[in-house]
N, C-alpha and C positions, 0 to 999 in steps of 0.2 A: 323366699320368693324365687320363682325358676326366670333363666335369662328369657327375654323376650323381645322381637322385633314390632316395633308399631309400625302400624301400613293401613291405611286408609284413601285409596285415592279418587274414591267417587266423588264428583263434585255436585253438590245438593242442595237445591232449590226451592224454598220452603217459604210458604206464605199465599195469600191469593192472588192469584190471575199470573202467577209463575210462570205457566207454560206460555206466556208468552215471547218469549227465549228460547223456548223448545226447537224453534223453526230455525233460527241463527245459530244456535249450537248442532242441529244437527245438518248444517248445509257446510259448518266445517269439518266435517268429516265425511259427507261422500252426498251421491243425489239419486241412489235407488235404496229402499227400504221397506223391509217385511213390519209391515204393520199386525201384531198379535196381541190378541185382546179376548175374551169369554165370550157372554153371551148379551140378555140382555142391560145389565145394569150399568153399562157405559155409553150404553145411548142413553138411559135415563138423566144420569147426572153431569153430562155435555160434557165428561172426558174424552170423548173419541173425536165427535164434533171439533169440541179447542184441537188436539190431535191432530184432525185429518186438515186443516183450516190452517193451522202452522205450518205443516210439511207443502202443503202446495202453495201457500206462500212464497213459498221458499224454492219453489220449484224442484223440488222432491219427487224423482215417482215412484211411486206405492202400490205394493202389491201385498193384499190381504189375508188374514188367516186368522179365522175367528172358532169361534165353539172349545176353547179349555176349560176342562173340567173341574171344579172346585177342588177335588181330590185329583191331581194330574196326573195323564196316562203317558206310560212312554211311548206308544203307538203314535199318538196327535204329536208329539215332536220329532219322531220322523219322519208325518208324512209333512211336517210346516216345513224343515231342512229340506225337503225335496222341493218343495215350493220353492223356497228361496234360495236354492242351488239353479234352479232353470231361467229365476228371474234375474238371476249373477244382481243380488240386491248386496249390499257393502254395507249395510247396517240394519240391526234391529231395533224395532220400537215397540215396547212394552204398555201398553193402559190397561191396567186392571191392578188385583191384590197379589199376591201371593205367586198361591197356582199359575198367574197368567206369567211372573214375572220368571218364578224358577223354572216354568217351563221353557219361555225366552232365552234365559241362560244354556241350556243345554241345547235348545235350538242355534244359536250363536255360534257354539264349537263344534256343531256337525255340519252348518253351512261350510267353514271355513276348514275344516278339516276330514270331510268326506268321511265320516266313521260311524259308526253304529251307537246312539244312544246307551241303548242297556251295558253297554261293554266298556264305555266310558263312566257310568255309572256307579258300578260293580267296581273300579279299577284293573281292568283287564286292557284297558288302552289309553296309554297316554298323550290326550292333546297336542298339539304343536301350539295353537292359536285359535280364536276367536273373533269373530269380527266384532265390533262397536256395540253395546246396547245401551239406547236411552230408555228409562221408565219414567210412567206415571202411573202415581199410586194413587188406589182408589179405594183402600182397605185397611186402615192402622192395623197392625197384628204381625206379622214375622219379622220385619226388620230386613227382608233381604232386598230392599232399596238400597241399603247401603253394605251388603256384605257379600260376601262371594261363595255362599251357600246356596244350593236347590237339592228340593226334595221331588222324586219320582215315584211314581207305582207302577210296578208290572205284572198283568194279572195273570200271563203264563206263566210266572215263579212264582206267584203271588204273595210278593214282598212290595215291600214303602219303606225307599232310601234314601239317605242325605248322601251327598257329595260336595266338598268341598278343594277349590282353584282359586289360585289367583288372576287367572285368564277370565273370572265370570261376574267380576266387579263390575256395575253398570257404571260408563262415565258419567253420563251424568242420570241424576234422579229428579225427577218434578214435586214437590208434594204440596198441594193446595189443598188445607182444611176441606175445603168448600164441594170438594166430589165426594166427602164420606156423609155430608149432611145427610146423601137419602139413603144409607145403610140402614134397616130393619135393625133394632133393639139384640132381638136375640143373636146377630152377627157382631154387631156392637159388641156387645157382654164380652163374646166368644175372641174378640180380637184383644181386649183386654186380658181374658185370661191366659192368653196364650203369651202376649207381652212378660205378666209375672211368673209364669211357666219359663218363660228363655233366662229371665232371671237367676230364678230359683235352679237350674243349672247349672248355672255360671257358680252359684252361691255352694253348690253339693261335687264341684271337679276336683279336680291334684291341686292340690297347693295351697300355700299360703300366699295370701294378698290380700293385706290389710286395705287397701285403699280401694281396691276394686268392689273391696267387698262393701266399702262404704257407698262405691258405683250404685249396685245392688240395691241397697237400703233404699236411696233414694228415688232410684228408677220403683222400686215397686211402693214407697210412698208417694210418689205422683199417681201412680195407679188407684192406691186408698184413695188417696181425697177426692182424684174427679173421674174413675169409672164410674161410682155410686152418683154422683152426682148430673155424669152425664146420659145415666139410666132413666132418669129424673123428666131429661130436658135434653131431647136426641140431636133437637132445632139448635143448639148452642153453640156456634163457631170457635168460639175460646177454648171450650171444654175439648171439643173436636180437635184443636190446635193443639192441647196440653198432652192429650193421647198419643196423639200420632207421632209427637216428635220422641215422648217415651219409650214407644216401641221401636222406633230409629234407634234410641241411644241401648233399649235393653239386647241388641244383638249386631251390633258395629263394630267387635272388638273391645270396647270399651271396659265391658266387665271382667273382661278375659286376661289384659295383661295383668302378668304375675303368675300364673297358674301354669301347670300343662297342658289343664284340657278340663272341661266342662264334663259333665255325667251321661248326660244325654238318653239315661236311662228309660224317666218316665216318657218320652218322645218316641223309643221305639216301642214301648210296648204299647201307647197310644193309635200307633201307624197301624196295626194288627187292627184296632175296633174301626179306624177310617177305612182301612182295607176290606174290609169283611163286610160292614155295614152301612159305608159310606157316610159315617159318623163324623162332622164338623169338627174338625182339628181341636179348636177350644174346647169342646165338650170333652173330648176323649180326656184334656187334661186335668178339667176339675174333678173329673173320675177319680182320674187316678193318682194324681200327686198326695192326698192326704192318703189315701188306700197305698200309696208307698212308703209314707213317713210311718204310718202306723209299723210297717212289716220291717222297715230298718229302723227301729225304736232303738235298739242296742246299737248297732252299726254307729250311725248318725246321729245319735243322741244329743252330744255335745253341740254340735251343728246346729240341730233343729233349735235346740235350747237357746244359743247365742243369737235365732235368729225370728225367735219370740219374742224374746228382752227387747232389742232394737224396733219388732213393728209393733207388737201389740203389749207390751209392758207387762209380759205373764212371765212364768217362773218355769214350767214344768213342760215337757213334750207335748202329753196329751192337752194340755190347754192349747200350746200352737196348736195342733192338728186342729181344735176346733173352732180356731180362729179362723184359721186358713176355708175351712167349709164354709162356716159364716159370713165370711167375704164374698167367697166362691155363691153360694145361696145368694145374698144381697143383688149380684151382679143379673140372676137368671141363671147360673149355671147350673147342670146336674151333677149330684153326687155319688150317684148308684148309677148302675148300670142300665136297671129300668127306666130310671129318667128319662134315657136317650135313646128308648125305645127298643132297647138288647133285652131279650129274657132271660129269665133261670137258665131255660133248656136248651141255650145257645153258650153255655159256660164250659164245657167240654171245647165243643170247635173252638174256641178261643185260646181258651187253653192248649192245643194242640198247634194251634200256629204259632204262639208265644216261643211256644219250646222247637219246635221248628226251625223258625226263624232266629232263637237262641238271643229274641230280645230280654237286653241286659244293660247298662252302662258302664261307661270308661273304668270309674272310679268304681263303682259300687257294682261287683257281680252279679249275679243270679243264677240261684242253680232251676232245677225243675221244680222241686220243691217247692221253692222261694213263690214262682209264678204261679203254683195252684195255692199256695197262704195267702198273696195277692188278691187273688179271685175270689175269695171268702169276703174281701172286704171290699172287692166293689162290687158285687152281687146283692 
């Protein structure tokens, strides 16, 4: 086991009608805020409403910045940081998934620290600080409600990058079952798959850690029992509840102490088919995580093995692998690449940004090679 600091200091608010707090936690910490949020599915499901309803309760004023892209651009967070630099706002407020949040986060340290996105990104500049950001989640699937991770694309270099800071922790996070109710099935599926994808991560980095690794186990046996079930019965606030907090616990640190570092492998070379195709994160990864176990068969062998026995009571690699599809399959996910609507004769491009981009993980290399073996199997 590698030495390890625990740090968690988001403070997170789970259950319905939470945000109702949101108004009184964010009036102690300042009374102008950049409100950023997508498009239309948070006026659908009355997160902005509750939102904008608390903050002027509260005598908050708010200044807007809407349209983030599913797959987010580092363009829209600098031109929100200029928004919110003119408006001298002292906090961000986050409603939406993902996208909306980690683009917040990086919006955050360019209000507060006048710098260029991409170059903070990249690590080429190191933050001072960040102002405040609260979320509200409206998307079970990344977990960076409670972590200090965000993912960017920029289509002038035409990469999709994580960055992580301890400057980009949200204080506090909202999460009320009740705004993922009106998520579409196939976004559903896609938030699930990505929860056991942050997992399975965690479960393929440096180190030994027995206990995280039992984290693991159980974060993605939460996943077994009620994504399938909540594929079933989308209306299900419980099931809704059982997810969301899964996908909280599958990327909060939790899986991670004991280790050095998570792989991160399958993630980057998923970020190439979002990049390219604008391919929904989830999908990229039911792609490709079995289409990687197969190719690190030797590599990972043991691994994979040990992590058959504990979800699905098999014996051999290739049975995981086909576990893992079968689950993947059961949820809505695709397996191939045609699923998700990439052709044959887009296998080359892909390929050439792979190696490009020199997507690979922590733990487990990749040569050029390795990525066009890859591509035989998700093709």
């Amino acid at each position: 086991m590698y030495n390890f600091l625990a740090f968690n200091p988001v403070k997170l608010h789970f259950g319905k009608n939470v945000v109702n707090d949101l108004g009184s936690s964010a009036a102690r910490i300042g009374k102008k805020a950049l409100l950023v949020y997508g498009s239309g599915s948070v006026l659908r499901n009355g997160s902005y409403i509750d939102t904008l309803e608390q903050l002027k309760k509260h005598d908050i004023d708010i200044t807007e910045f809407n349209g983030i892209k599913p797959n987010p651009r580092v363009e829209d967070v600098m031109e929100a940081a200029i928004v919110g630099r003119e408006a001298d706002v002292n906090m961000v407020v986050a409603v939406g998934g993902g996208s909306v949040i980690d683009s917040a986060k990086i919006i955050a340290i360019c209000i507060a620290d006048d710098c260029d996105a991409w170059k903070v990104m990249t690590g080429k500049h190191e933050p001072l600080a960040a102002i405040p950001l609260i979320t509200v989640l409206t998307l079970a699937a990344t977990g960076t409600e409670m972590n200090a991770v965000a993912v960017l694309q920029n289509g002038a270099t035409m990469e999709k990058i994580g960055y992580k800071n301890d400057l980009i922790y949200p204080v506090h996070s909202f999460l009320d079952p009740s705004y993922t109710l009106s998520v579409p099935a196939e976004y559903t599926a896609y938030g699930v798959i990505d929860l056991v994808a942050h997992s399975l991560e965690a479960w393929f980095g440096k180190g030994e850690a027995t206990l995280s690794d039992r984290f693991v186990v159980s974060i993605i046996k939460e996943a077994m029992e009620f994504g399938p079930a909540l594929m079933k019965d989308t209306g299900n606030y419980e099931l809704r509840a059982n997810i969301m907090w899964a996908a909280t616990n599958a990327l909060n640190n939790l899986t991670m102490y004991g280790r050095e570092s998570g792989d991160w492998g399958v993630h980057a070379l998923g970020h190439v088919l979002s990049f390219l195709y604008d391919t929904p994160h989830g999908a990229t990864l039911s792609i490709i995580y079995p289409a990687w176990m197969r190719l690190l068969k030797e590599r990972a062998g043991d691994r994979i093995i040990q992590l058959g026995k504990e979800l699905f009571d098999v014996e051999t690699v290739d049975e995981t692998i086909e576990s893992f599809e079968t689950y993947f399959k059961s949820l809505g996910g695709p397996l191939r690449c045609h699923e998700a609507g990439i052709d044959q004769s887009e296998k080359e491009e892909v390929l050439k940004l792979m190696n490009r981009n020199r997507a690979e993980g922590i733990n487990y290399k990749l040569s050029d090679g390795d990525r066009e073996a890859l591509l035989d199997h998700m093709f």
